[in-house]
Backbone bond lengths (Angstrom), bond angles and torsions (degrees), N, CA, C in turn:
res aa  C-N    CA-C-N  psi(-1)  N-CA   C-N-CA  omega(-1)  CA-C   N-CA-C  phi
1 X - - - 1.443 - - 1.524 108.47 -
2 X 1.347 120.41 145.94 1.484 134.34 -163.97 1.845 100.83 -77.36
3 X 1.098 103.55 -46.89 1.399 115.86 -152.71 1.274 139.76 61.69
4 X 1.485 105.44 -98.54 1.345 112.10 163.66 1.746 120.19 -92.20
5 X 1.459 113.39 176.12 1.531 99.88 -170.48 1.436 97.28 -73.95
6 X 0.985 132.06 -41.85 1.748 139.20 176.39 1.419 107.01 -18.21
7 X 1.377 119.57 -25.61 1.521 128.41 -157.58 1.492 105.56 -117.33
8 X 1.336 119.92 -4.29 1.539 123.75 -155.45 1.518 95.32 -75.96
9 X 1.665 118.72 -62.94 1.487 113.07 -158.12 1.877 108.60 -58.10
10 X 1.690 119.42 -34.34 1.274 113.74 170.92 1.527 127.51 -61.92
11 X 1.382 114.64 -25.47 1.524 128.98 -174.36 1.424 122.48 -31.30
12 X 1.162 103.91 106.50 1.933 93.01 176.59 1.730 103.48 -76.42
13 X 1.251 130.22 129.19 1.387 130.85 150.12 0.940 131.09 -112.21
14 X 1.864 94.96 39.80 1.921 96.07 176.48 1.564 108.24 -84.75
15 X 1.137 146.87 2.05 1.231 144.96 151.66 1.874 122.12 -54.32
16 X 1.167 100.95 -15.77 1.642 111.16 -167.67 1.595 102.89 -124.71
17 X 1.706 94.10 135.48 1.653 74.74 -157.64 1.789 86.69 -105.79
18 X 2.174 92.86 114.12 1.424 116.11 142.45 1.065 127.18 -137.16
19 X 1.355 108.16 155.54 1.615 117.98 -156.16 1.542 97.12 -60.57
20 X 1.283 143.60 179.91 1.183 142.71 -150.02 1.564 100.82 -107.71
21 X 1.638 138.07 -37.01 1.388 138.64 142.22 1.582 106.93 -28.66
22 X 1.329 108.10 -69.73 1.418 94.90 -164.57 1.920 120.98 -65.53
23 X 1.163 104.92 -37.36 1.327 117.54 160.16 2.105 115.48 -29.21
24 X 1.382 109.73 -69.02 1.276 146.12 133.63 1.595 118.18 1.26
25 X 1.747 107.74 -69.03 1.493 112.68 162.51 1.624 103.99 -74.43
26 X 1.436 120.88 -61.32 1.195 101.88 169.56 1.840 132.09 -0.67
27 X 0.865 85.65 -96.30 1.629 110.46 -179.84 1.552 102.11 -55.24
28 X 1.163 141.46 -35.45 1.326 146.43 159.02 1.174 119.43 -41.76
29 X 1.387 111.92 -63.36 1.516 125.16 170.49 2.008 123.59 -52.20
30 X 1.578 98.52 -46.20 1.107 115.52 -177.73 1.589 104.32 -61.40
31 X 1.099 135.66 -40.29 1.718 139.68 -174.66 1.020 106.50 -98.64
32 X 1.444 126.45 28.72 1.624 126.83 169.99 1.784 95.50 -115.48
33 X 1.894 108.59 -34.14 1.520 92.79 -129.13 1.460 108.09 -73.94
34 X 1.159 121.53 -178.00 1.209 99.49 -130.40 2.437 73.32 -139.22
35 X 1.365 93.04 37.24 1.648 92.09 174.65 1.157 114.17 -101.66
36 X 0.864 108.76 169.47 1.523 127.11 -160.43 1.704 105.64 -75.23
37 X 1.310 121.90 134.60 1.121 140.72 174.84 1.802 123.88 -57.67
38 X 1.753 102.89 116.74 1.638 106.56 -175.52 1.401 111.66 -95.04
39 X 1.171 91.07 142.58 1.869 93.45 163.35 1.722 114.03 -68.05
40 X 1.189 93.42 176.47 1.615 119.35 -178.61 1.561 91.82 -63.45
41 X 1.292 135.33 -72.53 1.545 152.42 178.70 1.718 103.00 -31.35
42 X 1.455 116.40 -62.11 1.214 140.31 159.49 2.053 109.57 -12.13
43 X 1.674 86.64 -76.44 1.395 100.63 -162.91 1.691 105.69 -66.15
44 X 1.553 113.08 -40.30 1.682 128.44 -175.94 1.595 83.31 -39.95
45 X 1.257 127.76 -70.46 1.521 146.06 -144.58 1.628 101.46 -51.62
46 X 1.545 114.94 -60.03 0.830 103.88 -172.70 1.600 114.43 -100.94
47 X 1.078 115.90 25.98 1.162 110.94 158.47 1.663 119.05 -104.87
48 X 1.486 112.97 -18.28 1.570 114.56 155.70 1.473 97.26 -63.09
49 X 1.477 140.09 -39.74 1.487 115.92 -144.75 1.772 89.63 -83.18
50 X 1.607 122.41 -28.28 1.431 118.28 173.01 1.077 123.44 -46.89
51 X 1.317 111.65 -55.64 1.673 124.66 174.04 1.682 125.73 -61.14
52 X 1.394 94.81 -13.03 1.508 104.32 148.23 1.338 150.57 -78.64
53 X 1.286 81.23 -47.23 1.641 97.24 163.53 1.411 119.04 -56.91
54 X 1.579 118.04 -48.28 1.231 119.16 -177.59 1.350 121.41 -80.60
55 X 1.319 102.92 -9.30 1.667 105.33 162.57 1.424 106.10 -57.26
56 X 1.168 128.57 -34.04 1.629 140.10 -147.58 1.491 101.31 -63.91
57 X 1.318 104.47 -55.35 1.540 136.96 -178.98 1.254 131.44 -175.55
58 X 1.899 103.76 100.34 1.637 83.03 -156.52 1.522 104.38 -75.33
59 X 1.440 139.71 -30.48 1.111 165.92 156.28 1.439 103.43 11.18
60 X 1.776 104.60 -60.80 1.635 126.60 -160.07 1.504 89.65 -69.53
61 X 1.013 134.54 -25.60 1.868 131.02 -156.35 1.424 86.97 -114.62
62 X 1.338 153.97 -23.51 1.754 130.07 173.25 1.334 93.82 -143.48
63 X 1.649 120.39 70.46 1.397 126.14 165.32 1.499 106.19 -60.41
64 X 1.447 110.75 148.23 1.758 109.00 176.76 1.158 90.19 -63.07
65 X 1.676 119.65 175.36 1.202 130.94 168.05 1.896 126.89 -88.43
66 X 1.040 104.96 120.06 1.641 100.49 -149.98 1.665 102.60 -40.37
67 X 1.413 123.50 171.99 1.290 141.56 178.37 1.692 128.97 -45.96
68 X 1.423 92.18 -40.69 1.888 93.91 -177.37 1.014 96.34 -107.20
69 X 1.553 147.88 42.96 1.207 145.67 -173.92 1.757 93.87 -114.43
70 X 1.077 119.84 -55.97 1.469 114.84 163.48 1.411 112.96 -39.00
71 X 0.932 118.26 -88.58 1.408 119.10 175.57 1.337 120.65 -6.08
72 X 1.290 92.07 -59.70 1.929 113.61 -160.45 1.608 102.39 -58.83
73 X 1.330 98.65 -56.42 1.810 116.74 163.61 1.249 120.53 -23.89
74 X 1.568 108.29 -71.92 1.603 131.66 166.65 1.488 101.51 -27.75
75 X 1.405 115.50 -91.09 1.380 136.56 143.50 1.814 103.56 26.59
76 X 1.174 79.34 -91.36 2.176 101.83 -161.84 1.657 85.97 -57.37
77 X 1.381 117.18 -53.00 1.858 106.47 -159.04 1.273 94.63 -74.60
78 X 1.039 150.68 -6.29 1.489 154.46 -169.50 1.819 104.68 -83.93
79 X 1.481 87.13 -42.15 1.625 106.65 174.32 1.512 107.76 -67.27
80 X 1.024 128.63 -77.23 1.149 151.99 176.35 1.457 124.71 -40.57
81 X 1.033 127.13 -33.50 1.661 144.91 155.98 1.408 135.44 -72.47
């Protein structure tokens, strides 16, 4: 988990599947933004309310990517290369 922005440019997000650009803006965005600063109390909070949610279903939040989507990929970079 990223946490705070302090942590953004080191962040591994190879567990989450984004393409390596977006990953990239990610972390780009995060060491710019320009919000307002949380406490320690702050971050606990919402990181229990995460771990809730994903209790719910973690499934619904990092569904595999459906079946012909590989393909399709294959496909387009096949084009493209």
């Amino acid at each position: 988990m990223m946490g705070t922005r302090e942590n953004a440019a080191a962040q591994d997000f190879s567990g989450i599947p984004l393409e390596e650009e977006e990953e990239s803006h990610l972390k780009d965005a995060a060491v710019i933004s320009m919000g307002t600063e949380i406490s320690v109390e702050d971050m606990m909070n919402i990181e229990a309310l995460c771990d809730q949610v994903l209790t719910l279903n973690p499934a619904a939040f990092f569904p595999p990517p459906p079946p012909f989507f590989t393909s399709y990929r294959a496909l387009c970079t096949s084009h493209v290369c």
